[in-house]
Structures are given as C-alpha cells and as structure tokens.
C-alpha positions in Angstrom: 89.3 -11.4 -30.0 85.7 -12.0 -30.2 83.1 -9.9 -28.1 80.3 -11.6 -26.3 76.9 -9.2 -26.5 74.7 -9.2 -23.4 71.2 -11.6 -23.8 68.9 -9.2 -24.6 66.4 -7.8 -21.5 62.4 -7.2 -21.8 61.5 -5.0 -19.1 58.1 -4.9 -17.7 56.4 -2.2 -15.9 53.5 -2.1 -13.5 51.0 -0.1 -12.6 49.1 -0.5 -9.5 45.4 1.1 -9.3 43.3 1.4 -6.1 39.8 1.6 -5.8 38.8 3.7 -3.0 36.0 2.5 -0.5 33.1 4.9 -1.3 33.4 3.9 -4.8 33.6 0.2 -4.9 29.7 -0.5 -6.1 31.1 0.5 -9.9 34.3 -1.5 -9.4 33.1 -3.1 -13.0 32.7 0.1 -15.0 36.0 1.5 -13.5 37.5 -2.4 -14.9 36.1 -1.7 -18.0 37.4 1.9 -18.7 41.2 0.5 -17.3 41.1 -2.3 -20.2 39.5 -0.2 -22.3 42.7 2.1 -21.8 44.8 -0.7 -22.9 46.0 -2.0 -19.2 46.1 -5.7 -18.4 44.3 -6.6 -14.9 46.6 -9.2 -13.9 45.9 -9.5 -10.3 42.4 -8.8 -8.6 41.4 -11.5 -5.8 43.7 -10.9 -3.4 42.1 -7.9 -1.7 38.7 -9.4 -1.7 40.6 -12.3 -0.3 42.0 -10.4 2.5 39.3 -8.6 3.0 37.1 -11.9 3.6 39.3 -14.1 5.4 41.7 -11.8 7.4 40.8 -12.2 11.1 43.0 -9.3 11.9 41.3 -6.6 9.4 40.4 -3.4 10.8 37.0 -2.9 11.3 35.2 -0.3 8.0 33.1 2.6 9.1 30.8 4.5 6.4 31.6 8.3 8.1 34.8 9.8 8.2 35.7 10.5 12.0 37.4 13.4 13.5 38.2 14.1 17.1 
C-alpha cells in the first residue's frame, strides 16, 4: 500500500493599510516607515485611480460635520 502525501501549500497573508484623509500630504514618509518595517507595497494605484476617474465619488469636505 503506498501513501500519497499532499503537494505541499505556501500560504500568503495580507495586510491591508489605509491612509486617512487628513494625513495624506506624508503618504511617502508613511511608505517609507511600512517598507522599512519589512512589508511589501504591492498594490497602490487603485485608489488614486478611483479617486480620479470615478464619476460617482462622493464629494470630500475638509471639516467634520455634525447636525
């Protein structure tokens, strides 16, 4: 009887960071301290890409707005 092992599996995890709004004008120092930290930016243009060419994006306001 011969036993057949299973291929072996690499798993990959992901982290996802989020720069907030009000601190977007040192989006390349806050690059530099995640690869720094040993993080791989793999994927960067698509919010700038949405954010350009998305005719449906909500409008940004500066001020927080409370009723």
């Amino acid at each position: 009887m011969e036993l057949s092992m299973p291929p072996p599996q690499i798993y990959v995890e992901k982290t996802l960071a989020i720069i907030k709004p009000d601190i977007v004008d040192k989006e390349e120092e806050i690059q530099d301290i995640i690869l720094r930290s040993g993080f791989t930016i793999v994927q960067i243009w698509l919010a700038d890409w949405l954010l350009k060419n998305n005719p449906n994006k909500p409008k940004l306001c500066h001020h927080p707005v409370a009723e």
